[in-house]
C-alpha positions as CSV (number, residue, x, y, z in Angstrom):
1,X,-18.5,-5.6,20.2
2,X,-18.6,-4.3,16.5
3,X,-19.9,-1.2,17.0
4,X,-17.6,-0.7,20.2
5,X,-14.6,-1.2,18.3
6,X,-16.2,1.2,15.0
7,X,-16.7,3.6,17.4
8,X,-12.7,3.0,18.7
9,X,-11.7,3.4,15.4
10,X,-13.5,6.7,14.4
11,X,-12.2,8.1,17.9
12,X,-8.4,7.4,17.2
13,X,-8.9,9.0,13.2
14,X,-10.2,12.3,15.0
15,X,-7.3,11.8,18.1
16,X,-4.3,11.7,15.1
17,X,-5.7,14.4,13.4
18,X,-5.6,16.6,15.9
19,X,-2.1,15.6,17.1
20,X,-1.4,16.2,13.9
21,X,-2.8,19.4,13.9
22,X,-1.0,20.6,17.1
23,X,2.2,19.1,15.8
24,X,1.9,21.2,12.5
25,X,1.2,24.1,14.3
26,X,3.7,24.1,17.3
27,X,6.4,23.5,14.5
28,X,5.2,26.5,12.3
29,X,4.4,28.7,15.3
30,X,8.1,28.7,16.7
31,X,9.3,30.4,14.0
32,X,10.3,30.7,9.9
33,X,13.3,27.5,9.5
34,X,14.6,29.1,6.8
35,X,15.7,32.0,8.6
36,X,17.8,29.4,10.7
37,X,19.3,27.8,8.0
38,X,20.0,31.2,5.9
39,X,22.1,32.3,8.5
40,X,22.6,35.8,10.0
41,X,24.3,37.3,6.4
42,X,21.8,35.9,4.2
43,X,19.7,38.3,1.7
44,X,16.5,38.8,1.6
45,X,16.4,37.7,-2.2
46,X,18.2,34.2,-0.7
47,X,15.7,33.5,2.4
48,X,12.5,34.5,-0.1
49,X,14.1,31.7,-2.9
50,X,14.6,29.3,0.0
51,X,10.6,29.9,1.4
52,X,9.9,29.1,-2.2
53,X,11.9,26.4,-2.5
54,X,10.6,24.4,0.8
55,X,7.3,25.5,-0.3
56,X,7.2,27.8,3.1
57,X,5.8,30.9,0.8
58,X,2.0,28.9,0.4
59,X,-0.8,29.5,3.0
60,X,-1.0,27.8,6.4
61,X,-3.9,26.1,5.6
62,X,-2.1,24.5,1.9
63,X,0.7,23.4,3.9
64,X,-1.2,21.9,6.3
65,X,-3.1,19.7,4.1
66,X,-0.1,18.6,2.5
67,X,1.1,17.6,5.6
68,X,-1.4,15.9,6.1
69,X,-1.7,13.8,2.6
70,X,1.5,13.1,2.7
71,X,1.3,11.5,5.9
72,X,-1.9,9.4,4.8
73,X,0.6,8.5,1.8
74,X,3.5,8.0,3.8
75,X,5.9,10.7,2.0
76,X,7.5,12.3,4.4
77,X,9.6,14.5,2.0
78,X,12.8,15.1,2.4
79,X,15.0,16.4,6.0
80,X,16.0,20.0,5.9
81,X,18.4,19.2,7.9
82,X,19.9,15.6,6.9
83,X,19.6,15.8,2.9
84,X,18.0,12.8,3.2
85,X,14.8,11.1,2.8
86,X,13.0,11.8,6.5
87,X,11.3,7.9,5.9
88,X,14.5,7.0,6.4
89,X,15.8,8.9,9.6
90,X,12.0,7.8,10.9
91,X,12.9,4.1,10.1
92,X,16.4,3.9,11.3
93,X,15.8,4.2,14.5
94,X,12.2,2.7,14.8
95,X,13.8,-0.4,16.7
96,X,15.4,1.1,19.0
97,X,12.1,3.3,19.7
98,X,10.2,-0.1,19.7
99,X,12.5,-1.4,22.2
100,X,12.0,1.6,24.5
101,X,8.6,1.6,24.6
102,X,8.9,-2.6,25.5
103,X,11.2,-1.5,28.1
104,X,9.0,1.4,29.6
105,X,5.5,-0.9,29.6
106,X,6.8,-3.6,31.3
């Protein structure tokens, strides 16, 4: 039974990884955000400060590994989008997520 459930274990590290993986990647492959949230009269100087600034100007491969320690450390940075600590947005509306998934298993 212990090695069954080591062996579980070591199996659902590799699955999160690579959902991780694809999640990084389907994200980054879509396109550059910061071109979204420039806008269409933005400069070039202002979308290059704003790479910079989100950290977008590094490597794939960089990014990805801070995506990846972060998640292992549980900072989730900050939301783009929200101006707010994405924890937070992830938290909020964990119950209601939780109840969901109760509602769709049984």
């Amino acid at each position: 039974v212990r090695n069954y459930m080591i062996r579980r274990l070591g199996h659902s590290v590799f699955i999160v990884m690579g959902l991780m993986a694809m999640l990084f990647f389907a994200v980054n492959v879509l396109g550059d955000p910061v071109e979204l949230l420039a806008g269409d009269d933005a400069t070039q100087e202002v979308i290059d400060a704003m790479r910079t600034k989100y950290g977008l100007d590094r490597p794939m491969y960089v990014r990805f590994g801070d995506f990846f320690f972060n998640f292992l450390t549980g900072d989730f940075d900050r939301s783009i989008r929200h101006h707010i600590q994405a924890r937070e947005l992830v938290f909020d509306r964990l119950p209601n997520t939780a109840v969901l998934a109760m509602v769709a298993w049984g």
